[in-house]
C-alpha positions as CSV (number, residue, x, y, z in Angstrom):
1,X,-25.3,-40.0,13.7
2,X,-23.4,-37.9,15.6
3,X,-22.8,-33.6,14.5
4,X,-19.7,-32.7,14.2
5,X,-17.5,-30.9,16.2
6,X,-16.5,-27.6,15.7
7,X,-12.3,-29.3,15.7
8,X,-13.3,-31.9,13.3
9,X,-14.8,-29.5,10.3
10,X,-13.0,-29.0,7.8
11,X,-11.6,-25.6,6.8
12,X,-11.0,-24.2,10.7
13,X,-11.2,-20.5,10.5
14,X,-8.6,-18.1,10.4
15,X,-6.7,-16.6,13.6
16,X,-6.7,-12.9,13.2
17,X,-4.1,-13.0,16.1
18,X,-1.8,-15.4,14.0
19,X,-2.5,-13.2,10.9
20,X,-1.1,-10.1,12.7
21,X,2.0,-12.2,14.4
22,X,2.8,-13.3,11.5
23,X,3.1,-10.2,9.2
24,X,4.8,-8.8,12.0
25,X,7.2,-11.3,11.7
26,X,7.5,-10.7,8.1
27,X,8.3,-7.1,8.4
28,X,10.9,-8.0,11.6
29,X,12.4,-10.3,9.3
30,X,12.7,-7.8,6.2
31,X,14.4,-5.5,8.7
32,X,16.8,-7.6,9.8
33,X,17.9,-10.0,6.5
34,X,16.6,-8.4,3.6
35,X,14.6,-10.0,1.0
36,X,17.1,-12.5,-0.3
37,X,17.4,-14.2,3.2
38,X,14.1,-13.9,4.4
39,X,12.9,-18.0,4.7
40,X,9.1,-18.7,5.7
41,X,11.0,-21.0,8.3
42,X,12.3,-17.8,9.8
43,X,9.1,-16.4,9.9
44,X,7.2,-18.8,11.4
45,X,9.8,-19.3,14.5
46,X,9.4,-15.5,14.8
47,X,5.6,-15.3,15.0
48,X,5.6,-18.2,17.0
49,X,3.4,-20.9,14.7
50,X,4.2,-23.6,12.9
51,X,5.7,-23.7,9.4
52,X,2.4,-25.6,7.8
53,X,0.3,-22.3,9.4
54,X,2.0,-20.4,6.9
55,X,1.0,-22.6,4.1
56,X,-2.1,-22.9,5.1
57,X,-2.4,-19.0,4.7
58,X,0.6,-18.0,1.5
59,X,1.2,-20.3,-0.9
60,X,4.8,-18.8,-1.0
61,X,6.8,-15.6,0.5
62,X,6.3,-12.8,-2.5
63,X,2.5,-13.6,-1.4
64,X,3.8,-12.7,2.4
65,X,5.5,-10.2,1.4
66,X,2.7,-8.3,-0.5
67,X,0.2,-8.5,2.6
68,X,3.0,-7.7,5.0
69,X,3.4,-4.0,3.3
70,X,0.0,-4.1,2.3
71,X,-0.8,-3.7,5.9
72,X,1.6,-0.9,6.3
73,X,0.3,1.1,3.7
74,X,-3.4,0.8,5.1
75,X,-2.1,3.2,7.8
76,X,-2.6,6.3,5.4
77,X,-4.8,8.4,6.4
78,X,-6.2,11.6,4.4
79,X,-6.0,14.6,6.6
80,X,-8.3,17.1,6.6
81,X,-6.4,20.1,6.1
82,X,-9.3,22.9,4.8
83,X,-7.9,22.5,1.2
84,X,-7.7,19.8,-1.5
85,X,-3.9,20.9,-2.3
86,X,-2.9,21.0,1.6
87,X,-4.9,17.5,1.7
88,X,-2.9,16.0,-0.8
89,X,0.4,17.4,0.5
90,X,-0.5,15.8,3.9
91,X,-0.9,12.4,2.6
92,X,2.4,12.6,0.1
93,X,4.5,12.9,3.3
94,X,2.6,10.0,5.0
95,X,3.1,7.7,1.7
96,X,6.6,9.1,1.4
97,X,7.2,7.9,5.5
98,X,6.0,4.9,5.2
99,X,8.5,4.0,2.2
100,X,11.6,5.4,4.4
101,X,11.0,2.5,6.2
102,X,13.0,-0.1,5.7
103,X,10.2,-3.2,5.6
104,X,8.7,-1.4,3.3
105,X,11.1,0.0,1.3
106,X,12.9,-3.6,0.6
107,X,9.9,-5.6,0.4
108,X,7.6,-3.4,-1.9
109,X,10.9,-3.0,-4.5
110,X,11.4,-7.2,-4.2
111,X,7.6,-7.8,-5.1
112,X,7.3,-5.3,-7.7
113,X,10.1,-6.7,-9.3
114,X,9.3,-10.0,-8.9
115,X,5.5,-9.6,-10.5
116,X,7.5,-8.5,-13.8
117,X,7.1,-12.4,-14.5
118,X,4.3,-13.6,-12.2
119,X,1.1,-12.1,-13.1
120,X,-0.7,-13.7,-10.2
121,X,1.4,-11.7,-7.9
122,X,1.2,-8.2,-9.8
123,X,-2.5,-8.7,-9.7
124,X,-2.2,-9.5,-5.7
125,X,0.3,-6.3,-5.5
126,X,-2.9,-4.6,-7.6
127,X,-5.7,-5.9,-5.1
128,X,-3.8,-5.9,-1.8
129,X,-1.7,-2.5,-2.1
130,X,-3.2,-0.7,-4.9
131,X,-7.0,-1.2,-5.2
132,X,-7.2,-0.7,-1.4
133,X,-5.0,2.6,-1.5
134,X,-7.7,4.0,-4.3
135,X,-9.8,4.6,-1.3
136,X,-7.9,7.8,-0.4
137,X,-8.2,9.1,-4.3
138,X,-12.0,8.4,-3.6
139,X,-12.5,10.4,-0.7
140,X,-10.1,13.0,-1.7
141,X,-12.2,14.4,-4.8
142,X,-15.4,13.8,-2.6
143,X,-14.1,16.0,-0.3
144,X,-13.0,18.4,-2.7
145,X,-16.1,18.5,-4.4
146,X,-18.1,19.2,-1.0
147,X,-16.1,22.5,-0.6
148,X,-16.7,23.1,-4.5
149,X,-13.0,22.9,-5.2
150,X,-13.4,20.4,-7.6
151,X,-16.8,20.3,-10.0
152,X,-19.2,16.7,-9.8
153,X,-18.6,14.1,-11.8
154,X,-21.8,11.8,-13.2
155,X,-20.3,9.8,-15.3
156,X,-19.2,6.7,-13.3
157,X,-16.6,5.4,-16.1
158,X,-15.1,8.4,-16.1
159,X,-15.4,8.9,-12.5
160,X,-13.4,5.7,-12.6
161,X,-11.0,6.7,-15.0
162,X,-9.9,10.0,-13.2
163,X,-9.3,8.1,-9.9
164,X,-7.4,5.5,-11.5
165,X,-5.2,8.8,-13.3
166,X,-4.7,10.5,-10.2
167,X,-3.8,7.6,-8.3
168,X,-1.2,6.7,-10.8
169,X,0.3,9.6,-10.8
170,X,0.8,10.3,-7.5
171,X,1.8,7.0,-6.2
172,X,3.8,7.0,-9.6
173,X,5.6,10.1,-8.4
174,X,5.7,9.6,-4.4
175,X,7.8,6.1,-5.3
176,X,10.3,7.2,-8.2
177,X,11.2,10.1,-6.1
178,X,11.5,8.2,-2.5
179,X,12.6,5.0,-4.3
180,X,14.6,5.2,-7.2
181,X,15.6,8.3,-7.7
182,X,16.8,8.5,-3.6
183,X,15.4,11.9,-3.6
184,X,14.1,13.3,-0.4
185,X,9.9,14.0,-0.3
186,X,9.8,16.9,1.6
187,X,7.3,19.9,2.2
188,X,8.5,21.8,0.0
189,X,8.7,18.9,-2.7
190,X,5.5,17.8,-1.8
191,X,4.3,21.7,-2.5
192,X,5.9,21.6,-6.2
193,X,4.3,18.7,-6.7
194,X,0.9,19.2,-5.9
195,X,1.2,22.3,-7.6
196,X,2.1,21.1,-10.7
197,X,-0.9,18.1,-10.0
198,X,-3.3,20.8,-9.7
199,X,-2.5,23.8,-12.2
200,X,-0.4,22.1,-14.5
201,X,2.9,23.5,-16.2
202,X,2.2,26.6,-15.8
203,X,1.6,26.4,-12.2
204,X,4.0,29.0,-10.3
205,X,4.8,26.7,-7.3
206,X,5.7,24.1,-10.0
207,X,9.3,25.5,-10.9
C-alpha cells in the first residue's frame, strides 16, 4: 500500500507567514472601517488567502480580533530601569502606547464588550491577552526581589495571588484611564500612579 503524501494527510500544518498576513490584515482593517465593518471577506482579500483559510484558523472575527491585539500587546517589554517603581513606570507608558493606537484601541473595547455574553471569548481575551501579559508581573517582582526591593515569596498560591492582584490593578488602571476615561497616561501620571501602587495612600507622589 502506498504512504502517504505529505498533501494528502490530513490536518496540513499551519503557515506562520499566513498567520502574520493575516492579523496584519486584521489590524489594517480595524484602522480603516472600525469594528462594525470589519467582514472576514475583507480580511482575507487583504492578507491575500482565501476566505476558507480563515476558517480554517477563527471560527469567527471576535476570535480574530482577540489574536490580532493579542499580538500587539506581546510587544511589551519590561525595561530595566535600576528600580522596581522606574520599571513599572517604563512599561505603563508602553501599555498606555499601545492602546493610543487605533487597532488596538477599537478592537480590544469591541471584544471586551462582546465577551460580556460569550464566555468562550472572555476566556480567549483571558488566555490570549491576559495570561500571556502576566509574564511581565512575573519578572517584575523577580527582578525586584533580586535587588531586595521587594522580600521572597514561598508560598506559590500566594505567589499566584499577588501576581494576579498586581496585574489587575495595573492593567485595570492603564485602560480606564487611556480608555474610558480619555485621560492622557503620561510621566507624570504614570509617577502618581506607581506611587500610590507602591506606598499606598499615604504615598507623597500619590496626590
Amino acid at each position: 500500500m502506498q504512504s502517504r503524501t505529505a498533501a494528502n494527510r490530513p490536518g496540513r500544518p499551519r503557515s506562520a507567514t499566513a498567520d502574520a498576513a493575516i492579523l496584519a490584515a486584521t489590524r489594517e482593517a480595524l484602522v480603516e472601517l472600525g469594528w462594525s465593518k470589519l467582514t472576514l471577506g475583507d480580511v482575507a482579500t487583504r492578507a491575500g488567502v482565501a476566505k476558507t483559510t480563515l476558517y480554517r484558523r477563527w471560527s469567527g472575527k471576535n476570535e480574530l480580533v482577540v489574536d490580532a491585539v493579542a499580538e500587539l500587546f506581546d510587544e511589551l517589554r519590561l525595561p530595566d530601569r535600576g528600580s522596581l517603581a522606574a520599571d513599572i513606570e517604563g512599561v505603563v507608558l508602553q501599555f498606555a502606547a499601545i492602546l493610543a493606537r487605533p487597532e488596538a484601541k477599537s478592537g480590544l473595547m469591541a471584544v471586551v464588550a462582546e465577551s460580556t455574553r460569550d464566555d468562550a471569548l472572555r476566556e480567549r481575551i483571558r488566555a490570549s491577552i491576559v495570561d500571556r501579559q502576566k509574564r511581565l508581573v512575573v519578572e517584575g517582582r523577580d527582578r525586584a526581589q533580586c535587588r531586595g526591593e521587594l522580600p521572597p515569596e514561598t508560598d506559590p498560591a500566594d505567589s499566584a495571588r499577588t501576581v494576579d492582584l498586581i496585574f489587575d490593578v495595573i492593567a485595570g488602571a492603564v485602560v480606564h484611564r487611556a480608555l474610558v476615561s480619555a485621560e492622557p497616561v503620561d510621566a507624570t501620571w504614570a509617577r502618581g500612579f506607581v506611587a500610590l501602587l507602591l506606598d499606598g495612600l499615604t504615598a507623597s507622589g500619590a496626590a
